[in-house]
DODRENVO-50870 format. One record per residue: residue in three letters; residue number from 1; x, z, y negated of N, C-alpha, C, O in turn. Coordinates in steps of 0.001 Angstrom, whole numbers, plus 500000, padded with zeros to 6 digits. Layout:
<node residu="ALA" num="NUM" n_xx="X" n_zz="Z" n_yy="Y" ca_xx="X" ca_zz="Z" ca_yy="Y" c_xx="X" c_zz="Z" c_yy="Y" o_xx="X" o_zz="Z" o_yy="Y"/>
...
This chain:
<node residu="UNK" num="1" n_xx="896293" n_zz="921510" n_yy="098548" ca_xx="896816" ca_zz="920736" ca_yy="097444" c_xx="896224" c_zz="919318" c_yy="097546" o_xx="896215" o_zz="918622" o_yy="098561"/>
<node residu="UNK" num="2" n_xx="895709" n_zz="918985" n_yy="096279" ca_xx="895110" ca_zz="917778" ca_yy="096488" c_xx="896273" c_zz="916386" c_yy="096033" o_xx="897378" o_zz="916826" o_yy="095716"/>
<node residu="UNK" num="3" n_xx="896176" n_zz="915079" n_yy="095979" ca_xx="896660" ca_zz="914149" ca_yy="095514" c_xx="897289" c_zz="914419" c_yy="094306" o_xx="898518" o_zz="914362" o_yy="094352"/>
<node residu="UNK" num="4" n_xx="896629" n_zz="914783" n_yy="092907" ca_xx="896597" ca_zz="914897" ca_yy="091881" c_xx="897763" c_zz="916248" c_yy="092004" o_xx="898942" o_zz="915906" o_yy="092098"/>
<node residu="UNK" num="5" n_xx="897503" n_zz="917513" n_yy="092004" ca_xx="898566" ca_zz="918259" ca_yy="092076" c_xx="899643" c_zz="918064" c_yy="092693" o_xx="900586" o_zz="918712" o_yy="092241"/>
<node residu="UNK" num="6" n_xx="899913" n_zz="917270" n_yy="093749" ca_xx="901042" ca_zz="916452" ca_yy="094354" c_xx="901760" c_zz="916029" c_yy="093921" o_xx="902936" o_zz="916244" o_yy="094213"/>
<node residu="UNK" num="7" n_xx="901307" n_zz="915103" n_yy="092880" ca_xx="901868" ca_zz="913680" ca_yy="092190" c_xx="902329" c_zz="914956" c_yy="090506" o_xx="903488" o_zz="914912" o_yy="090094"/>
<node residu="UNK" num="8" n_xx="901347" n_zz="915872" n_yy="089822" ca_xx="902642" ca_zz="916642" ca_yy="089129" c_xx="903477" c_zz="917605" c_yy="090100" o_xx="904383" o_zz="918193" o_yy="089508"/>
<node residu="UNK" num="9" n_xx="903375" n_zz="917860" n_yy="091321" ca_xx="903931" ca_zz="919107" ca_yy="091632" c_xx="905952" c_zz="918189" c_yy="091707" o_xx="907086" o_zz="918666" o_yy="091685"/>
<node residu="UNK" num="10" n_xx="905364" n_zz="916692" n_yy="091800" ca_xx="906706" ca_zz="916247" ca_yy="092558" c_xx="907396" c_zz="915453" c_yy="090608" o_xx="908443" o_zz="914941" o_yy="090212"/>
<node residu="UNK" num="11" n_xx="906501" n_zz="915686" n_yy="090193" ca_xx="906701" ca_zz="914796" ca_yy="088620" c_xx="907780" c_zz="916098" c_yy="088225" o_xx="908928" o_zz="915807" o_yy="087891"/>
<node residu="UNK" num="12" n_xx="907377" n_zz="917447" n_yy="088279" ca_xx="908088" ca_zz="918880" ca_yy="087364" c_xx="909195" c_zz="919044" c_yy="088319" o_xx="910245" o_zz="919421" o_yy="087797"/>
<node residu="UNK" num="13" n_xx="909217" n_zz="918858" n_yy="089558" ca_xx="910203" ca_zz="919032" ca_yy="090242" c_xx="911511" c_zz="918293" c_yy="090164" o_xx="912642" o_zz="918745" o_yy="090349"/>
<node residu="UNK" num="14" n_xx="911035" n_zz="916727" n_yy="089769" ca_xx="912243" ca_zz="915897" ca_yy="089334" c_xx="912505" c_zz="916325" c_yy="088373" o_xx="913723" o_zz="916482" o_yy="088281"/>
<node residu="UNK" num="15" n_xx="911641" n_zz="916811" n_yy="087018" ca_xx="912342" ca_zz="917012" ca_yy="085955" c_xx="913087" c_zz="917816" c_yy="086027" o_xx="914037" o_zz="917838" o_yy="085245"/>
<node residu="UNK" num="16" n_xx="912907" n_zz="918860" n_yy="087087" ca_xx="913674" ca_zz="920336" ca_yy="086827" c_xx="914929" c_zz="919670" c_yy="087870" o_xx="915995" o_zz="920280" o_yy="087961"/>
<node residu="UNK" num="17" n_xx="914779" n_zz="918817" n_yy="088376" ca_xx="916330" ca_zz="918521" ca_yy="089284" c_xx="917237" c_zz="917622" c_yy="088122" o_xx="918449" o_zz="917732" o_yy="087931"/>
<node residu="UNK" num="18" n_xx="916500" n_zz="916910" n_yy="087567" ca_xx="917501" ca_zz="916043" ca_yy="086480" c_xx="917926" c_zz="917023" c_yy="085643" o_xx="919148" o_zz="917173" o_yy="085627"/>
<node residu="UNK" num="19" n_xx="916953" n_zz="918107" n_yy="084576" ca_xx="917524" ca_zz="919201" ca_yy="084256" c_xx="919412" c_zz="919420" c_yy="084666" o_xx="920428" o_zz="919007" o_yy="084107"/>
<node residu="UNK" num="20" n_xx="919181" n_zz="920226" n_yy="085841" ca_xx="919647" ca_zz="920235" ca_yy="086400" c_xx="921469" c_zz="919653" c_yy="086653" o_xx="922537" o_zz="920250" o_yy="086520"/>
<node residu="UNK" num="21" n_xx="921292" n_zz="918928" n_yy="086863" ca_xx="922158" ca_zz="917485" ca_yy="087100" c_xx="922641" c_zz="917647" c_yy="085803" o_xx="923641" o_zz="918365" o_yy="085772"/>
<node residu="UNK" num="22" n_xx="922240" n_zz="917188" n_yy="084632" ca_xx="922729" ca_zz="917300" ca_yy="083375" c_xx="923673" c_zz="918736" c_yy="083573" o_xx="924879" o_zz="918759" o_yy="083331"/>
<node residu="UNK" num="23" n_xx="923008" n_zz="919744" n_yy="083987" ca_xx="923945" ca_zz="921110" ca_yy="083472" c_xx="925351" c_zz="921110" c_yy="084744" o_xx="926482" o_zz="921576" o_yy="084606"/>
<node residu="UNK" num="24" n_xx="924777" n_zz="920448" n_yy="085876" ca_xx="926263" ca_zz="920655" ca_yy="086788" c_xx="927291" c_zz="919534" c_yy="085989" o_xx="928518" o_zz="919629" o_yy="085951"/>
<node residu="UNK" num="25" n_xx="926656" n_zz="918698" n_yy="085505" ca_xx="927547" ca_zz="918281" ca_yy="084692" c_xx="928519" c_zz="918349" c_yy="083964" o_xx="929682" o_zz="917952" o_yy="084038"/>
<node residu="UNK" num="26" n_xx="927704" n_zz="919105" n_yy="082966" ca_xx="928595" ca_zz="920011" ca_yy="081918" c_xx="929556" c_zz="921214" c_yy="082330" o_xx="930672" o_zz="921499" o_yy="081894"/>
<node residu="UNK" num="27" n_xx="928659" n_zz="921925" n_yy="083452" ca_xx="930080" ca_zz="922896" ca_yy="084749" c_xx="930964" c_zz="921894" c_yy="084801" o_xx="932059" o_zz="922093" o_yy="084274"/>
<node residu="UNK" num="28" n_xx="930649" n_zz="920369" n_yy="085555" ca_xx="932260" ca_zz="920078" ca_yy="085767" c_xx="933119" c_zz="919692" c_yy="084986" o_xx="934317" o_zz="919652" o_yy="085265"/>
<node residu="UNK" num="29" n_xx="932482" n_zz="919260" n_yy="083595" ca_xx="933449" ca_zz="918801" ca_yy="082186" c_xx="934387" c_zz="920015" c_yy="081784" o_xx="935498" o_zz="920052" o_yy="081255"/>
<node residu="UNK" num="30" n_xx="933421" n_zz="921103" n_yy="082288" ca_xx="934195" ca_zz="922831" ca_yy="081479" c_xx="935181" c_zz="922959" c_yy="082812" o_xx="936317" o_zz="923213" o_yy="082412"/>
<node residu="UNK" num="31" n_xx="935142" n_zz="922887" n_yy="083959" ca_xx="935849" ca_zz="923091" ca_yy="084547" c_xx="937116" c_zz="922181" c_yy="085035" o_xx="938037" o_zz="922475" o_yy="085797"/>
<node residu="UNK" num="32" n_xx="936827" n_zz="920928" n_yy="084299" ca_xx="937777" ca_zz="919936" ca_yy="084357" c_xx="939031" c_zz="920414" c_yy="083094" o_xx="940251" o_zz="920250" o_yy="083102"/>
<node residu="UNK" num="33" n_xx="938151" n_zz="921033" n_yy="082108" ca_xx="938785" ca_zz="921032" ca_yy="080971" c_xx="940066" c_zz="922484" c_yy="081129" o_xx="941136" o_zz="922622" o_yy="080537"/>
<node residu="UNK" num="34" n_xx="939394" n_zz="923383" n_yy="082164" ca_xx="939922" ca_zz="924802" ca_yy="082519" c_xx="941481" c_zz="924549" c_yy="083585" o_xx="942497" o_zz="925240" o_yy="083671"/>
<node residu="UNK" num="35" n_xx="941053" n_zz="923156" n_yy="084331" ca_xx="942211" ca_zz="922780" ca_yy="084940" c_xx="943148" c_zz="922017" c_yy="083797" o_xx="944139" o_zz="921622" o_yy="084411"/>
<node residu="UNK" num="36" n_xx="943238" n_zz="921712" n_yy="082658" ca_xx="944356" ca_zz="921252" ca_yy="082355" c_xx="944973" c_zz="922666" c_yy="081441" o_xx="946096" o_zz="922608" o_yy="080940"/>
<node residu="UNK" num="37" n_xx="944398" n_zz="923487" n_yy="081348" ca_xx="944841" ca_zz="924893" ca_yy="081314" c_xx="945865" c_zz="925750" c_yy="082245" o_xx="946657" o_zz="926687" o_yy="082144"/>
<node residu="UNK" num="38" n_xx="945322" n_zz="924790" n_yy="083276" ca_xx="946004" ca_zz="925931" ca_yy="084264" c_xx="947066" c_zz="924832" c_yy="084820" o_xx="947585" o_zz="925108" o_yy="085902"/>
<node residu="UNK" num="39" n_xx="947353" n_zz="923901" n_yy="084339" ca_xx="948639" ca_zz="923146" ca_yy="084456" c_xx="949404" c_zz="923623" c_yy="083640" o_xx="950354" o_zz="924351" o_yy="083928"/>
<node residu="UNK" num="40" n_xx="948927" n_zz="923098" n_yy="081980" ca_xx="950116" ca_zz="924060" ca_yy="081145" c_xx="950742" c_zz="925627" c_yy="081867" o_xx="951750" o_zz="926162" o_yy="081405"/>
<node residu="UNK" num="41" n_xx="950037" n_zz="926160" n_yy="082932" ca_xx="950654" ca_zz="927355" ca_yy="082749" c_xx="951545" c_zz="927319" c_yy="084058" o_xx="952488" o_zz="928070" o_yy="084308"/>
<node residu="UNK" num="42" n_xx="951100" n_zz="926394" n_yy="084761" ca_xx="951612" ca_zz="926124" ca_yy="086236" c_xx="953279" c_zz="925688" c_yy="085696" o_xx="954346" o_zz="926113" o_yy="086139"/>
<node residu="UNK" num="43" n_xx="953027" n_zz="924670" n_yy="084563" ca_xx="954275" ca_zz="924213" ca_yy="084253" c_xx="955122" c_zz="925564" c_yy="083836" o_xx="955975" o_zz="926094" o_yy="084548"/>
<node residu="UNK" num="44" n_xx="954730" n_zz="925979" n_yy="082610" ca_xx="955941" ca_zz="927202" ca_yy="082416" c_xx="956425" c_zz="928130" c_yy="083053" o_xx="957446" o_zz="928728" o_yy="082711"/>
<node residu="UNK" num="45" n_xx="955459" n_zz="928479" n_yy="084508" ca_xx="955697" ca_zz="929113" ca_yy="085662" c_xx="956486" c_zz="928616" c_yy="086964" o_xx="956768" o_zz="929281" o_yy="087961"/>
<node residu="UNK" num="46" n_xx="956801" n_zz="927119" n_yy="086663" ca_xx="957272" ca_zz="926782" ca_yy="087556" c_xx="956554" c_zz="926456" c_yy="089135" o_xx="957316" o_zz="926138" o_yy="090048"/>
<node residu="UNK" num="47" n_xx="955422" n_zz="926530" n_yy="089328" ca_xx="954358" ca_zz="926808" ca_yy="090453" c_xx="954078" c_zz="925003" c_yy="090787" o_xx="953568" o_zz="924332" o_yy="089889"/>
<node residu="UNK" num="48" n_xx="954394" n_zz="924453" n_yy="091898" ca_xx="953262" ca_zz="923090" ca_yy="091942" c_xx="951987" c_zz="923541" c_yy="091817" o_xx="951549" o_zz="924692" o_yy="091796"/>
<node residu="UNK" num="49" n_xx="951246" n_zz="922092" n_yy="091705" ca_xx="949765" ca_zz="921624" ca_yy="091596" c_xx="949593" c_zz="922603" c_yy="092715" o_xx="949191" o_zz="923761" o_yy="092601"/>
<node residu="UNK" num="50" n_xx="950028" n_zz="921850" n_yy="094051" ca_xx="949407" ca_zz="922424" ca_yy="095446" c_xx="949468" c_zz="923487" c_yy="095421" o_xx="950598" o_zz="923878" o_yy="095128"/>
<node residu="UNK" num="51" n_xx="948521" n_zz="924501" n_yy="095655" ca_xx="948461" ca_zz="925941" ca_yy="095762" c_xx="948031" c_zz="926297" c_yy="096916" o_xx="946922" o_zz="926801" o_yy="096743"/>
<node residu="UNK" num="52" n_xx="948326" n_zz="926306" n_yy="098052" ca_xx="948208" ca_zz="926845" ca_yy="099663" c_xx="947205" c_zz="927909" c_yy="099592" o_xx="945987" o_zz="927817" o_yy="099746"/>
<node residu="UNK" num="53" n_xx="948185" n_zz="929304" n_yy="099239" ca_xx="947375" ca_zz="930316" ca_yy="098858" c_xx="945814" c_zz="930182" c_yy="098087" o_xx="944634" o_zz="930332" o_yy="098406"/>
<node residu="UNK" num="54" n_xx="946282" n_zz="929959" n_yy="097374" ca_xx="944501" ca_zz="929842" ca_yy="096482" c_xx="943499" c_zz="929141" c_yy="097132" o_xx="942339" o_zz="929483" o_yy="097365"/>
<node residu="UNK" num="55" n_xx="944296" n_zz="927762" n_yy="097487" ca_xx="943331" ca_zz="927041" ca_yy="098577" c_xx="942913" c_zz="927920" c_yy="099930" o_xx="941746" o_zz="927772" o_yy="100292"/>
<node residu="UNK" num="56" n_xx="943408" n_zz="928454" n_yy="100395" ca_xx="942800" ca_zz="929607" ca_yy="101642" c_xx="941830" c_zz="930143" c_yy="101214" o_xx="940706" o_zz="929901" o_yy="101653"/>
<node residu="UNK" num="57" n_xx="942132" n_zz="931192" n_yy="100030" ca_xx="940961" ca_zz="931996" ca_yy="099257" c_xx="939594" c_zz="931231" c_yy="099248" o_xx="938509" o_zz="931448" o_yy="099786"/>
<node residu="UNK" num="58" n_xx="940165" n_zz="930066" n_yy="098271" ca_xx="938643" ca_zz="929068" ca_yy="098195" c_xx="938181" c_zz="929451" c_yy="099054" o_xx="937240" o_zz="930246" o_yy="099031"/>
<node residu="UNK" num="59" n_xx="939055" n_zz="928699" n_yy="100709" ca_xx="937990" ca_zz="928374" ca_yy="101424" c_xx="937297" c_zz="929607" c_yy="102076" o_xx="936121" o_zz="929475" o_yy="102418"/>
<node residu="UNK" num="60" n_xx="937771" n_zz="930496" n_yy="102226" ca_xx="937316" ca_zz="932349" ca_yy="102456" c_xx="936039" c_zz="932429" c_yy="101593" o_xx="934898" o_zz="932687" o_yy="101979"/>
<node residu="UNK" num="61" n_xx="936509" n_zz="932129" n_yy="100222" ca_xx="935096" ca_zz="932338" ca_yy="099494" c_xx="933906" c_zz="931313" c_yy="099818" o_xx="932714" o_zz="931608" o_yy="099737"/>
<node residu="UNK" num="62" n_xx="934388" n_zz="930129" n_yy="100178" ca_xx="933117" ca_zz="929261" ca_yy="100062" c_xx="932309" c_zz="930016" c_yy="101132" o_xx="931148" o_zz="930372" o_yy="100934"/>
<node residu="UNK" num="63" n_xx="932995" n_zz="930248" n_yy="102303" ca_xx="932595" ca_zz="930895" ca_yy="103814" c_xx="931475" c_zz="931635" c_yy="103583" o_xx="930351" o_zz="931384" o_yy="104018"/>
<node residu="UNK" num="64" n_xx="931974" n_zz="933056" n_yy="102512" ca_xx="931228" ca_zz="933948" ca_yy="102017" c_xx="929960" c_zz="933435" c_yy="100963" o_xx="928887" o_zz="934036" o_yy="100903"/>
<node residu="UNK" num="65" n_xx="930213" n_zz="932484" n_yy="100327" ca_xx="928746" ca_zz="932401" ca_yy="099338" c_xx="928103" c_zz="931402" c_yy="100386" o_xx="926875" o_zz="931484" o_yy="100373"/>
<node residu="UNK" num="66" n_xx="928516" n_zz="930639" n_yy="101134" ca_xx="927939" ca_zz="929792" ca_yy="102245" c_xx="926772" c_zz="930997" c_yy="102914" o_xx="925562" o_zz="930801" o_yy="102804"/>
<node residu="UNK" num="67" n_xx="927301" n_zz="932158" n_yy="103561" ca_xx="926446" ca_zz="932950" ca_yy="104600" c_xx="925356" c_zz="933495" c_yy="103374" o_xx="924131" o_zz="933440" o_yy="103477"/>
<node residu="UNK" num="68" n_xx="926001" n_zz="933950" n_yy="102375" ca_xx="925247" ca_zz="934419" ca_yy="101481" c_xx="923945" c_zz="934097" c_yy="100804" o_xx="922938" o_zz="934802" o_yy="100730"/>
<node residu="UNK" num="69" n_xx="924232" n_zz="932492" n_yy="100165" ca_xx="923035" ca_zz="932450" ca_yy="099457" c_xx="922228" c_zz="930893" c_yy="100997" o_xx="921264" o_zz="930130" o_yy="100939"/>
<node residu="UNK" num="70" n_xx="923182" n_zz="931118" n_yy="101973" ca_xx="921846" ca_zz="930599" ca_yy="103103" c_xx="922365" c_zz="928643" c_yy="102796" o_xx="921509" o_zz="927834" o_yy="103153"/>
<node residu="UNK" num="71" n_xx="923519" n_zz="928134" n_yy="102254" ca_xx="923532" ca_zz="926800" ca_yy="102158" c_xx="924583" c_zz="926346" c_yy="103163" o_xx="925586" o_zz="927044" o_yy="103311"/>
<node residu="UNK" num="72" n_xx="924488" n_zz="925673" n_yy="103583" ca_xx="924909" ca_zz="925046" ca_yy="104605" c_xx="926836" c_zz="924597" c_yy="104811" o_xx="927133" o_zz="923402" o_yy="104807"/>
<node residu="UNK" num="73" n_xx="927776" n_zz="925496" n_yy="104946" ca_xx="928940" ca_zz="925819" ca_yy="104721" c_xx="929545" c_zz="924092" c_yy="104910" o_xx="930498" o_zz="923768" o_yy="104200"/>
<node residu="UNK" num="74" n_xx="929195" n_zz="923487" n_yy="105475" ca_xx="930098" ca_zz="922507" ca_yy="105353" c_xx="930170" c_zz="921458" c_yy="104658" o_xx="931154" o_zz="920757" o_yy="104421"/>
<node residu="UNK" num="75" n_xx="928650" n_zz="921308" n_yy="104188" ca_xx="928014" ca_zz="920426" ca_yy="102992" c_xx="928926" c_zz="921482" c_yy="101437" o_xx="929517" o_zz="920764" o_yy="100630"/>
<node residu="UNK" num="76" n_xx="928942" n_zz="922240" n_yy="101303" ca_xx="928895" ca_zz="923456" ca_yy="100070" c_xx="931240" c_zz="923109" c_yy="100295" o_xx="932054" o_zz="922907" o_yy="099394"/>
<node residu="UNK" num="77" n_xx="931410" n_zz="923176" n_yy="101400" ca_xx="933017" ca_zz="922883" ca_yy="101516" c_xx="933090" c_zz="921520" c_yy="101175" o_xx="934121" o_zz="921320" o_yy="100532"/>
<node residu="UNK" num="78" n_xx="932492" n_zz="920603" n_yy="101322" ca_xx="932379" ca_zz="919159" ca_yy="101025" c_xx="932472" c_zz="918914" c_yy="099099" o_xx="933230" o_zz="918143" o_yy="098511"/>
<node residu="UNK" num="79" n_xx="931661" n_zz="919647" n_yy="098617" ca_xx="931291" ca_zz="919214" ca_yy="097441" c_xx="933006" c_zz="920315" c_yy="096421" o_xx="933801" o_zz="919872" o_yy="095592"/>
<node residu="UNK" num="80" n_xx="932933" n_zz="921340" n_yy="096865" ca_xx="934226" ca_zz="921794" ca_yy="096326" c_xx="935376" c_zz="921442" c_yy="096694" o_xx="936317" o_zz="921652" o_yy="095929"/>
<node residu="UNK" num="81" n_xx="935590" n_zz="920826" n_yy="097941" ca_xx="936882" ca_zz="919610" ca_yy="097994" c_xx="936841" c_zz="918774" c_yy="096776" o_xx="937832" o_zz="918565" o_yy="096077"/>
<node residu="UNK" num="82" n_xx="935440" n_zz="918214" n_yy="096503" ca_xx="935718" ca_zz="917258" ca_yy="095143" c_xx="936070" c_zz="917813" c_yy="094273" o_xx="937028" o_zz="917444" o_yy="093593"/>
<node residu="UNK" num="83" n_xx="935624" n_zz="918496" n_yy="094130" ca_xx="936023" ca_zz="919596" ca_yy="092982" c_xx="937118" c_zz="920089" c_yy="092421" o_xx="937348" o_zz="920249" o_yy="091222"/>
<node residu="UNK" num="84" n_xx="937989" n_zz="920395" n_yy="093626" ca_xx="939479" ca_zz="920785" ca_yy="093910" c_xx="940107" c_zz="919479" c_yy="093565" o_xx="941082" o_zz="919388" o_yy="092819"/>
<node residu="UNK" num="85" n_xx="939687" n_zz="918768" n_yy="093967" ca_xx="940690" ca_zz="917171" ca_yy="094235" c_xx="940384" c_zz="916252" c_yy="092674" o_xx="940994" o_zz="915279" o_yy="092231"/>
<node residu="UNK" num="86" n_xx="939366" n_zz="916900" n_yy="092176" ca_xx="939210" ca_zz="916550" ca_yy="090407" c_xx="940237" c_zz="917344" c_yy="089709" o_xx="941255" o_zz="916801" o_yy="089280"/>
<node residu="UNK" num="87" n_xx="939998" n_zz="918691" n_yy="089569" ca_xx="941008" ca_zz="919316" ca_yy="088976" c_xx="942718" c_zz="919230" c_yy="089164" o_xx="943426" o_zz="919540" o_yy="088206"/>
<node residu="UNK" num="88" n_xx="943368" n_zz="918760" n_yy="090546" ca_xx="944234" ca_zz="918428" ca_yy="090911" c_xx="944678" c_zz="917238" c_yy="090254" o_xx="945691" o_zz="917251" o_yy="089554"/>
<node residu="UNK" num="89" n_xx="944124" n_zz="916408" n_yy="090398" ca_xx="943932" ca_zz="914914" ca_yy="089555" c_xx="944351" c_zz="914865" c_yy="088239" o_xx="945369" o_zz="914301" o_yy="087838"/>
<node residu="UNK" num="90" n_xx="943363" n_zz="915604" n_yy="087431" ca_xx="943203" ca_zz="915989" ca_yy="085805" c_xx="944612" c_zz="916846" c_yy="085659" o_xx="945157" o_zz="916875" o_yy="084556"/>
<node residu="UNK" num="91" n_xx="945173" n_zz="917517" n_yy="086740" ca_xx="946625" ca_zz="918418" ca_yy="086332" c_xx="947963" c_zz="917201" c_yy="086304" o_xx="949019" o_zz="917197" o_yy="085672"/>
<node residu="UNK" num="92" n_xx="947452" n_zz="916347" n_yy="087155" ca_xx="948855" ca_zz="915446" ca_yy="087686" c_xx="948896" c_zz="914123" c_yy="086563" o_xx="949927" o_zz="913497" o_yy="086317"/>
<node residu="UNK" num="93" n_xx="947412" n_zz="913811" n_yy="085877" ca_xx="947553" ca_zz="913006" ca_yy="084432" c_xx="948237" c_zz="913797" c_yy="083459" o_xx="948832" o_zz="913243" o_yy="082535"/>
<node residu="UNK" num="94" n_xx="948205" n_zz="915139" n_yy="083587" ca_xx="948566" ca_zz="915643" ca_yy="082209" c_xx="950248" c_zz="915641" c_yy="082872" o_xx="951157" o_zz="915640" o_yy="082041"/>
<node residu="UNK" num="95" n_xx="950490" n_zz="915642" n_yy="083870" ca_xx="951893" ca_zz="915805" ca_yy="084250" c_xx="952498" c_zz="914748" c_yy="084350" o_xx="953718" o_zz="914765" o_yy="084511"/>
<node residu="UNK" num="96" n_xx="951791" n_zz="913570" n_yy="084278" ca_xx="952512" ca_zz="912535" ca_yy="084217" c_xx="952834" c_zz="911996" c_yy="082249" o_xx="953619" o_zz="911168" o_yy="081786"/>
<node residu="UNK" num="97" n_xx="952050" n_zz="912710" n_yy="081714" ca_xx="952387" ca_zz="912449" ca_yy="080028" c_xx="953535" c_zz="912957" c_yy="079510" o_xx="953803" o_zz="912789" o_yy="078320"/>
């Protein structure tokens, strides 16, 4: 690989990571939007936010797509804590209205 193919190989690569970025984006707007769903239903069920159970599962599953697709389980548990702790968030504004 010379200079020249370098300089696009790393030009298409950012684009395809900003790509990218834009669409995890939009995952977390849809999935922000899926947690105030699942408050309304938490409420008529009577269930807190905190879900013990489910939270185990998560973390069972992250375990499993961790070995699976080869990413690094504690970085991949890191980023769905935020995740969890967004949607938790977004349930406890709508519970405070």
């Amino acid at each position: 690989m010379d200079r020249e193919e370098a300089s696009r190989l790393l030009q298409n690569s950012r684009i395809k990571i900003d790509e990218m970025d834009e669409m995890l984006i939009d995952l977390i707007e849809k999935r922000t939007s899926i947690a105030r769903d699942i408050v309304k239903a938490k409420m008529v069920l009577g269930i807190e936010i905190e879900d013990k159970k489910r939270e185990e599962y998560i973390q069972l599953k992250i375990k499993e797509i961790a070995s699976e697709k080869k990413i690094d389980e504690v970085s991949l548990t890191r980023i769905i804590k935020i995740l969890t702790d967004m949607s938790k968030e977004e349930q406890k504004k709508i519970l405070r209205r």
